[in-house]
N, C-alpha and C positions, 0 to 999 in steps of 0.2 A: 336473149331479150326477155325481160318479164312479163308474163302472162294474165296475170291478175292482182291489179290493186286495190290495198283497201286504202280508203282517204280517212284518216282518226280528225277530220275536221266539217265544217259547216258551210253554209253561207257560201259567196261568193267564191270563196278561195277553193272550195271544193269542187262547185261547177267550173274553174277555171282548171283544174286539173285531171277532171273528165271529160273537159273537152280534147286535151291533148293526148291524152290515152288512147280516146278512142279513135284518132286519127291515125296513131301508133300503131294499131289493134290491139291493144292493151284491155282486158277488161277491169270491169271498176265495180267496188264494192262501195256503199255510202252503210254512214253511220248517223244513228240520228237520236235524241232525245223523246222523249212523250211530245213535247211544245214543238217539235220539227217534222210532224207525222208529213204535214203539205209541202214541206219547203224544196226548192226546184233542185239540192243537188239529190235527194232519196228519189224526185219523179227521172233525173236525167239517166245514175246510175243502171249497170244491167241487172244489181238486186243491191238491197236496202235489210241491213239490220236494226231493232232497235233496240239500242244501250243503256236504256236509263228512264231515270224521272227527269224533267227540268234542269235542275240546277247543274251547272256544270261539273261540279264537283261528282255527284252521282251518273252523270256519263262521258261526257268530252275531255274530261279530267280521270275516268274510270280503268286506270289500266288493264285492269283485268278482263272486263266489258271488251275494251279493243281487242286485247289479244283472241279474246270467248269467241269472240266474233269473227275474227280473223279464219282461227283453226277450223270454225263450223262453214265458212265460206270456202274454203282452199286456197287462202291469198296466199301470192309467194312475197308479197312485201306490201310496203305502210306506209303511205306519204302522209307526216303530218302538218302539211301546210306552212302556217303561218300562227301564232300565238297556239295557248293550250299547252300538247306537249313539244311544241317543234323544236326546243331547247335544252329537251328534259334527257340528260346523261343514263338516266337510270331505264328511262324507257327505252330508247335507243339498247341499252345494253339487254332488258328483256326480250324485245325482238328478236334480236340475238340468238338469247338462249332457246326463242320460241321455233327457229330453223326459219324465222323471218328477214327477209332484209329492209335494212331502216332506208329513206330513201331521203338522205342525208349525210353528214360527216362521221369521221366515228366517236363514240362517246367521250375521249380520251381531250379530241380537239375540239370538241360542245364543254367539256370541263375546265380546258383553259384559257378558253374564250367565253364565257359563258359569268367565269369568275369573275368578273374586273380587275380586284388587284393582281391575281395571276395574271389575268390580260397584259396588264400593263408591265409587271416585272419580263412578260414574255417578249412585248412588242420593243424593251430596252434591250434585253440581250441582242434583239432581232436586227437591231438599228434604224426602227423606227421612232423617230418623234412621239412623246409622250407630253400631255401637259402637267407642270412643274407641281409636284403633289408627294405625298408620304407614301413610303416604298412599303407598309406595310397596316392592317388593320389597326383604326382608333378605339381603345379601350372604354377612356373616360372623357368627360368634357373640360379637363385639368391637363392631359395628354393634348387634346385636339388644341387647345388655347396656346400651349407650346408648341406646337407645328406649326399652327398658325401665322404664327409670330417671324416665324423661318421663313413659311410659303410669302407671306403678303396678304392683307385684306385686300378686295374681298376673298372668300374662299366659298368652295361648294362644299356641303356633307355629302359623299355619295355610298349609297346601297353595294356594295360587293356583289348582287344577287341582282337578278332580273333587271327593270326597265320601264320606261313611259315613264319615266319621271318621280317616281315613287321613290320612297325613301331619300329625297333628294332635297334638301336646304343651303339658299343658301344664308350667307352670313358677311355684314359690311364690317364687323366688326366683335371686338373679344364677346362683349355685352349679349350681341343677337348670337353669336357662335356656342354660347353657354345655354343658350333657349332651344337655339333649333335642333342641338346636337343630339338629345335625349326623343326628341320629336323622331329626328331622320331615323334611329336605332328601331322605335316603338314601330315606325311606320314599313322599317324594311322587313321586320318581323313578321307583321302580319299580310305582308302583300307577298311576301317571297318563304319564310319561316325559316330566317334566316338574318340576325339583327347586326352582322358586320359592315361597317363603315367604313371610311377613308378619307382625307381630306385631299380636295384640289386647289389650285390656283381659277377664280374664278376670271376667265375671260367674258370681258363685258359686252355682249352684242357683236360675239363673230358668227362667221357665214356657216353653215352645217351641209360639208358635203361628202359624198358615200361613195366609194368606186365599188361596182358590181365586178364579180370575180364569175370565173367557171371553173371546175381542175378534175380532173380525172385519177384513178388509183395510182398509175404512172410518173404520178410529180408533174404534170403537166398542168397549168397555171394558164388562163385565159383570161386577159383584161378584157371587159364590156363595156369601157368606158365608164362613165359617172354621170354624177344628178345633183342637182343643191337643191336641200329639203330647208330649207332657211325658213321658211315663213311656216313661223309654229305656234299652237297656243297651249304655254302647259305645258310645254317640253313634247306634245303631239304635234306632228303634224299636217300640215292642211291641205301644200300644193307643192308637188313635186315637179320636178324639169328637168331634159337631160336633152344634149350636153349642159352642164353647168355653162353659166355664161359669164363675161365679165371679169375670168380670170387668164392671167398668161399663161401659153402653152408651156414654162417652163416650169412654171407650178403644179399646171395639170400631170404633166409628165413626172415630175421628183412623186405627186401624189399614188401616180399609177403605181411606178414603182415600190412604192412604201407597201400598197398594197399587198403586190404578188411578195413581197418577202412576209409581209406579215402571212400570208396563207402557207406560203413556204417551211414557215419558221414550225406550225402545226400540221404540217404535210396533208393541211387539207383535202379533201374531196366534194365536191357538187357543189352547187352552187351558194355564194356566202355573199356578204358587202361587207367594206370595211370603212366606217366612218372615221371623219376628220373635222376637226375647228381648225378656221382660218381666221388669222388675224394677222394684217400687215404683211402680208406676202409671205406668213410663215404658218404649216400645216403642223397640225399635233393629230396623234392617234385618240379617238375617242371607243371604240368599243367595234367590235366584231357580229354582225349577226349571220349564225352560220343555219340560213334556214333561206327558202325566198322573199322576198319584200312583200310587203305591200304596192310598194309603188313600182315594182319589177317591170308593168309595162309598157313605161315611158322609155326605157331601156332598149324591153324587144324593138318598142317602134323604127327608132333611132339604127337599130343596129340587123334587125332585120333575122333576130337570132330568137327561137323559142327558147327560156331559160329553162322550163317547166320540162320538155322534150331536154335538154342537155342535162337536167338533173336525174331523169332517168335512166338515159343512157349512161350515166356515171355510175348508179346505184345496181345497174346491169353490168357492171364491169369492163364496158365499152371505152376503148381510146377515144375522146372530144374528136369531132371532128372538125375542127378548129383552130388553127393557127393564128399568134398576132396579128398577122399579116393580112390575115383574112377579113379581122373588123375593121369595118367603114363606119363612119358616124353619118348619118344623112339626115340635113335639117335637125327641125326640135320638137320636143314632143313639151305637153303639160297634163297632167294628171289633179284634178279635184275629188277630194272625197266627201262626197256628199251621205250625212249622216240623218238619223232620226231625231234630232237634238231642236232644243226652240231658243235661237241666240238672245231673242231676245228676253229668255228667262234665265241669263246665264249659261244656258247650254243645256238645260234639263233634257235627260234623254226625254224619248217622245215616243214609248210601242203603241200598238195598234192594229188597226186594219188600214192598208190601204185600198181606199173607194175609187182610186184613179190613178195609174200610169203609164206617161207617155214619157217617153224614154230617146236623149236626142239620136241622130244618125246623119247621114249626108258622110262627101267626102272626107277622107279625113278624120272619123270620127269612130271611136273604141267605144263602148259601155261595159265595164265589168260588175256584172250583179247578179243577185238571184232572187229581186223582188219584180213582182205581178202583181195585176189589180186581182183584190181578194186575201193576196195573202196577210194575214199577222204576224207584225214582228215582235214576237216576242221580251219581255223585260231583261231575260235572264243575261241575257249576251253581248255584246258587241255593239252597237247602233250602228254600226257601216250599212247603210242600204245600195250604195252606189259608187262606183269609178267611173270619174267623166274622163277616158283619156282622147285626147287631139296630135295630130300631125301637122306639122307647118313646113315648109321650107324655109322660111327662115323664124327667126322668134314670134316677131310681129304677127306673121301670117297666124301661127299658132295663138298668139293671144286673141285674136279679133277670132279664131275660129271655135276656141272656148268660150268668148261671150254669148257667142251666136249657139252656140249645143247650152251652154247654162241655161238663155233664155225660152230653148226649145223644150226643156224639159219638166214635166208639170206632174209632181205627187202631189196627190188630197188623200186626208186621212188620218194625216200623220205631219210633224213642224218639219222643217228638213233647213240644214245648212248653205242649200244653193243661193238663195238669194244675198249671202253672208260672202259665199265664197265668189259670187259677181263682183263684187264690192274689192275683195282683195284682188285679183286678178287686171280689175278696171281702175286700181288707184295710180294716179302719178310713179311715184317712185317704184312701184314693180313694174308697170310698162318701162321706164328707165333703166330698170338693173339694178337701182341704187335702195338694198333691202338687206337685211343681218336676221340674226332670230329677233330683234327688240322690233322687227317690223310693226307689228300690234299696237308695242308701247308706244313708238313715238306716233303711227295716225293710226288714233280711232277710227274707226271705220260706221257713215251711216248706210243706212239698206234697209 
């Protein structure tokens, strides 16, 4: 069993993995910024380094800093969360060399999932469903216009590298495909450094759903079931749910399986998700994230499974102690992420200080965060202040009990997204089931 972690991340994600450590009896080391000297995962931790100045770049992105830090603590490994480096092949491989263990997949399967177009050449040999797109990186916008023409208007530009949406256009036609093309290269460059492209087949307004995996060094492959993150803004996003609803068990089940071969196919370890678009009763492979979710714990809820404890115990060289057989799906969970953001100024983030937090509870009811009244959130990073997550036994129950925690919960200080995310949760067609990603598009939403 491992002895001592350092967590190379911030915020919420970090308090969530100190929590489960130290339940483990795991010790925990925290890392933190100049701008993070107050923030609750450095006060939870059993000692706190610090890394840098502010900006990400000069610490939470510092490899050297993590490992400095590492060695002067005695960690025997590195959980890096979620965003930063938790995808980073090269970091993963320094650990490594550092006599560290990464506490995640290994670099090899972060590089071929990690790439998209490898992704995708990987998840065709695999026998996974891929959506109908070019088997290899777009050069020019004379190239993409002839793919184009093969795939079908619309089509997407996508980024080969990283995610959230970035480097990502789309295009109705040769006209817009010759505009966005040079855009999506400039923009994959500077958000990833890294300007290769691809064209897809744009699917108009399908469902976005993710099966959570587990797997141990053994080849041993645990389905968690799944989640439909459909309702996004930006290609973010907003409210997550699990089980997915609304779809046949014979679809969830071909999905499940596409999965565990896609983790297969890369002889993954610890825990990962593997996204899907659905359109018309038919799944495509969208992309691998081989790190924990964001939304991982509308999953545990549901399944009754710590992902955070099974990724450990993976990264320890432990058998899963887990069989198919052993996951139960019970009721539904919903998860809201409520941000520092002012929707009504477009979404402008919103740091500060917060003057007040009360924070929902009652049955039923999860918060993941690591904001207090007092503390400042910072410009530099993230705006995530909060995860609303809820338990239902059945959907309904979960939605009326999400209303009821949104409208419990009161930050001053600071703009926050909850009264936004009231609004989508309480419209018609998502109490119905009847929602795609274009859920935005077709009803605006007032609040």
């Amino acid at each position: 069993m491992l002895k001592k972690v350092l967590i190379a991340n911030r915020g919420e994600i970090a308090v969530r993995i100190i929590r489960t450590c130290r339940e483990m009896g795991i010790r925990t080391v925290a890392v933190y910024s100049t701008a993070d000297r107050t923030a609750l995962h450095v006060r939870l931790a059993d000692e706190a380094w610090c890394i840098g100045a502010a900006p990400a770049a000069a610490s939470y992105l510092n490899q050297a800093a993590l490992l400095a830090a590492a060695r002067a603590a005695g960690a025997d490994a590195v959980h890096p969360g979620y965003g930063f480096l938790a995808e980073n092949a090269d970091f993963a491989e320094l650990c490594a060399q550092q006599g560290l263990i990464f506490i995640g997949p290994s670099p090899e399967a972060i590089r071929r999932m990690g790439d998209k177009d490898t992704a995708r050449q990987t998840m065709l040999q695999a026998g996974v469903p891929v959506v109908p797109g070019t088997d290899h990186l777009i050069e020019t916008a004379e190239e993409a216009a002839s793919e184009a023409r093969r795939i079908g208007y619309p089509v997407l530009v996508k980024a080969t590298a990283g995610g959230g949406g970035k480097g990502m256009k789309e295009a109705a036609d040769e006209n817009e495909l010759r505009r966005v093309f040079p855009q999506a290269r400039q923009e994959a460059a500077a958000a990833f450094g890294d300007s290769g492209v691809y064209l897809e087949k744009y699917l108009q307004n399908p469902r976005h759903i993710e099966v959570q995996l587990a797997a141990d060094n053994y080849g041993h492959v645990v389905c968690l079931s799944n989640r439909d993150c459909s309702v996004q803004r930006r290609h973010q996003k907003l409210v997550e749910e699990a089980p997915a609803a609304h779809i046949s068990d014979s679809l969830r089940h071909r999905m499940e399986q596409a999965a565990v071969a896609a983790a297969q196919a890369v002889q993954y370890s610890g825990a990962g998700t593997v996204e899907f678009l659905v359109e018309y009763n038919k799944f495509y492979f969208l992309e691998m994230n081989t790190r924990v979710q964001v939304e991982h714990p509308v999953t545990e809820w549901v399944t009754g499974v710590d992902i955070v404890a099974l990724q450990l115990m993976a990264a320890a060289g432990d058998t899963l102690p887990l069989l198919p057989k052993d996951i139960r799906v019970h009721g539904c969970a919903l998860e809201c992420r409520i941000n520092a953001e002012d929707p009504a100024k477009n979404f402008l983030p919103s740091p500060g200080t917060i003057t007040r937090c009360r924070l929902p509870g009652g049955f039923g009811v999860r918060v993941d965060s690591a904001a207090y009244p007092g503390y400042t959130i910072p410009p530099y990073y993230d705006s995530l202040i909060a995860k609303i997550i809820v338990w239902g036994r059945t959907r309904e129950e979960a939605i009326r009990r999400m209303q009821r925690a949104l409208g419990e919960m009161e930050i001053a200080g600071v703009q926050t997204t909850a009264a936004f995310q009231l609004a989508v949760i309480s419209h018609p067609a998502f109490i119905q089931g009847d929602f795609d990603t274009g859920f935005l598009t077709k009803h605006p939403l007032e609040f």
